[in-house]
N, C-alpha and C positions, 0 to 999 in steps of 0.2 A: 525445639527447633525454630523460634519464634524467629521470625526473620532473616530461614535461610531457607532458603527455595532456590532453586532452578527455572531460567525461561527459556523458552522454546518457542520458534515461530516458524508458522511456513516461508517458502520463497517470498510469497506476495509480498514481504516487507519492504523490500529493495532495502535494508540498510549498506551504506559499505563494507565491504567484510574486513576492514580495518575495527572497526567502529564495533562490529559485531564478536570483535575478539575483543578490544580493549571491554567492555561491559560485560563479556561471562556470558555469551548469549548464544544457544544452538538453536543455526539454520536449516531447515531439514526442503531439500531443494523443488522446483517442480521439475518438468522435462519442458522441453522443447522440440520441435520437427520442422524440418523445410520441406521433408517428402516425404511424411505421412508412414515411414517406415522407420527411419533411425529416429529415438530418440535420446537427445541428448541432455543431458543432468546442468540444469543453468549452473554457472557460477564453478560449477568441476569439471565438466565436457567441453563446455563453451562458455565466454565470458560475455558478458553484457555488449562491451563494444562488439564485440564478436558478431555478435545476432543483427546488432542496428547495423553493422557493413553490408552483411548478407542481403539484409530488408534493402536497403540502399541500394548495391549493386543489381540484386534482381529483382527488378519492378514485375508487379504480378505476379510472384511468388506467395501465397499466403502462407505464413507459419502457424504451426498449433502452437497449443501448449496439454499438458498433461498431467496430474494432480499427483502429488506424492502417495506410494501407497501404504498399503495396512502394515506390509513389511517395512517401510523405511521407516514409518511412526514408530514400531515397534523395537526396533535395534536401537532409536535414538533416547526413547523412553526405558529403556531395559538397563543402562547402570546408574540408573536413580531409584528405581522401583528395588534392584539389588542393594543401594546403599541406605534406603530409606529416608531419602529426600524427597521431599514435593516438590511438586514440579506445575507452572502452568504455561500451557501451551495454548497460541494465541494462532488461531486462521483466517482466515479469508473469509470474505462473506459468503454465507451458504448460498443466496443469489446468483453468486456467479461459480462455485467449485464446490466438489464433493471433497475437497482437502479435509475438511472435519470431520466429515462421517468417517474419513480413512483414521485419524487420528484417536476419535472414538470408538470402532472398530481395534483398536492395538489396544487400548486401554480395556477395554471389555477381556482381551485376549490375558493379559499381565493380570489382571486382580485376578483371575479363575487361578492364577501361580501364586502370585504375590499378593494378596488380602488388604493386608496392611498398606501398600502402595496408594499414595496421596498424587492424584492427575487431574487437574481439571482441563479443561478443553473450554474454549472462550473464542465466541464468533464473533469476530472482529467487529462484524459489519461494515467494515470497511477494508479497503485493499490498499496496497503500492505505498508510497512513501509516507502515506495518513497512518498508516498500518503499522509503518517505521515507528511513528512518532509514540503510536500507542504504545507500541511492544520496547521504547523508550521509557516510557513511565510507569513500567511493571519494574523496567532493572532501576528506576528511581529511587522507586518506593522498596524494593529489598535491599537495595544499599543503605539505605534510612533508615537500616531497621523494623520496616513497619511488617508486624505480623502476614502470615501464609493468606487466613481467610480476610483479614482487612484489607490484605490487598487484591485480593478477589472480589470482594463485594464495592471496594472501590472505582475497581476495571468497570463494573458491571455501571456504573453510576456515570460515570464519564462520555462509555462509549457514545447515548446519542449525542453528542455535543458534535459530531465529527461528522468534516464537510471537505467535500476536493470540490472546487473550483476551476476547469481547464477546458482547455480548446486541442483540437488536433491539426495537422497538416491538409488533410483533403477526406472527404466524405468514405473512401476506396473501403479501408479496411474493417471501419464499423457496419458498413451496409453489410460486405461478407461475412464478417462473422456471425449477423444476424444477433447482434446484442439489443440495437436501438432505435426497436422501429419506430417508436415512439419520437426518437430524434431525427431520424432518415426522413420521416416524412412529413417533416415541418421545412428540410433543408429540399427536399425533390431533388432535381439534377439541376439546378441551376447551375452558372458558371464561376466555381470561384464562392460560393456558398457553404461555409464551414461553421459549424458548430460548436455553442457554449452551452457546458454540461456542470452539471452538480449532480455528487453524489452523498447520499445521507443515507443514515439505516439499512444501507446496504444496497439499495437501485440508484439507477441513474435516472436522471430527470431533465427535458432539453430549458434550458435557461434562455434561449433568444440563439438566436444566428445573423451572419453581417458579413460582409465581401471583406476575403483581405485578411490577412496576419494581425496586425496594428489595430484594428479594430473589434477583431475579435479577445486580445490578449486586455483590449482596453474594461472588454463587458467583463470581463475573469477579473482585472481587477474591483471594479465595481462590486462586484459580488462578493467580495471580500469584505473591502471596506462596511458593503449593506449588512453582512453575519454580524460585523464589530458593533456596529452602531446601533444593530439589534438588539444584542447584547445586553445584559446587566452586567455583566464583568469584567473589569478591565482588562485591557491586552495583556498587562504582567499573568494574566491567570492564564494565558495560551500558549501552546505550543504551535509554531506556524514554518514550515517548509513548501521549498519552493521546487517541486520536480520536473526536470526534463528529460527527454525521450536522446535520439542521438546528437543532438546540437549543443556543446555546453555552454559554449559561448554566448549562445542565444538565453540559453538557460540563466547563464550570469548575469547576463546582462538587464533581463526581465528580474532578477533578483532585486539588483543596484536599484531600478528604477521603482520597485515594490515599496524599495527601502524609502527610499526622498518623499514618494506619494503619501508613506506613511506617518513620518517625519512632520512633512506637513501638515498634515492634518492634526498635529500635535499628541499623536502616539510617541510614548517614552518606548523605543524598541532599536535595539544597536545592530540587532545581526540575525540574518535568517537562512537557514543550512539552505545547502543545493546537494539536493542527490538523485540520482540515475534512477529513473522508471524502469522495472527489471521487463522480461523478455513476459512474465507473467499476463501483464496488463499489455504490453508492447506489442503483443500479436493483433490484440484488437484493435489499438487506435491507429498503429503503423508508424513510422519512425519520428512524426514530430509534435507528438504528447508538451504540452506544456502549461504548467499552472500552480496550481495552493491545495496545502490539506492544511487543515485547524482542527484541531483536539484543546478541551479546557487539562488543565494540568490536574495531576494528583493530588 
């Protein structure tokens, strides 16, 4: 079976679900809620823009979100376990969701049936489009051929290398959800005081804060740049995306100029995906998420 496996990922990944069908990849979804009572299945109940309208149109609304359970692991895991295909399935950081404990919970459930059944379960440490990139170079490296456990013990070698880099909209939503106290009370309530975040290993860390869109998007790129030049290994050995929350334009546009700043600096790099911050991540920072995840490649 040396290099056929099955990948599996939570929602967190935000990849396109274009993207997620062309690669052979199953996404097993979170929920989401505006009122604490319906939840709906991101990406099957409601779609991405869907959620950022909602956040949009009604201010002071805070949405949850809600972790895939033992049963949805379980149904998505159950015709590989019957066809005796391995499978690795990639979550979210245990930090911020119990998504993996649900996913190792199913898997505990299936071997007590199926013995033989080959599941690993792999914490990201990382979340949202970082998470994309990872669960990117798992279908890589099974397209390449490269053996079940290589490419597990590879995942496992890569993952600290992985860094988001972003700023949000206004302080609103990360104070409510009580993710970052650590960064809420560097920013207080000043007016116009927004936050630059890095996340590594799996927590978040406040990187500086500054008045303003433009200067805050300027510290994100910095921080990039500073990982590169850290670095022992060339850009070619990175994977780098650039996610936004609901503005794409905005999101493009910080792309383009990622690009030129890069360019500059005389990094060999032609092109860098933009992709949607799912509802996952989206509930805490509020609708305008914007920044870099970097993973070193397989």
């Amino acid at each position: 079976m040396d290099g056929t496996f099955h990948i599996i990922s939570d929602g967190s990944c935000d990849l396109p679900p274009e993207l997620v069908q062309e690669k052979d990849i199953t996404v097993v979804p979170f929920y989401v809620s505006f009122d604490d009572e319906h939840y709906l299945k991101e990406g099957v109940d409601i779609g991405i823009r869907d959620f950022y309208q909602q956040m949009v149109d009604k201010k002071g609304v805070y949405p949850k979100s809600s972790m895939p359970s033992i049963q949805d692991y379980e149904e998505v895991f159950l015709p590989f376990a019957e066809a005796g295909i391995p499978v690795i399935c990639i979550c979210i950081t245990t930090k911020f969701s119990g998504s993996m404990q649900s996913a190792l919970g199913a898997r505990d459930l299936l071997l007590e049936r199926y013995p033989q059944a080959e599941i690993t379960v792999i914490d990201a440490t990382v979340n949202t489009v970082l998470q994309g990139l990872y669960v990117l170079e798992a279908a890589r490296m099974r397209d390449e051929g490269v053996s079940y456990p290589d490419a597990v013990a590879r995942l496992e070698e890569i993952k600290h290398t992985g860094r988001i880099f972003f700023t949000v909209g206004n302080m609103e939503y990360l104070k409510h959800g009580g993710r970052i106290g650590k960064v809420a009370s560097l920013a207080g309530s000043v007016l116009d005081i927004r936050p630059v975040i890095t996340l590594k290993q799996g927590e978040i860390f406040p990187s500086g804060v500054d008045r303003g869109r433009k200067r805050t998007l300027k510290k994100v790129m910095d921080l990039l740049l500073g990982y590169l030049q850290e670095s022992a290994l060339s850009i070619e050995r990175y994977s780098i995306v650039v996610g936004y929350g609901y503005d794409q334009e905005e999101g493009a546009a910080f792309r383009d100029q990622a690009l030129a700043a890069l360019q500059k600096k005389g990094y060999d790099i032609e092109t860098i995906p933009l992709y949607q911050i799912g509802a996952t991540i989206g509930v805490h920072t509020g609708p305008y998420p914007l920044g870099f995840g970097i993973i070193e490649k397989a």
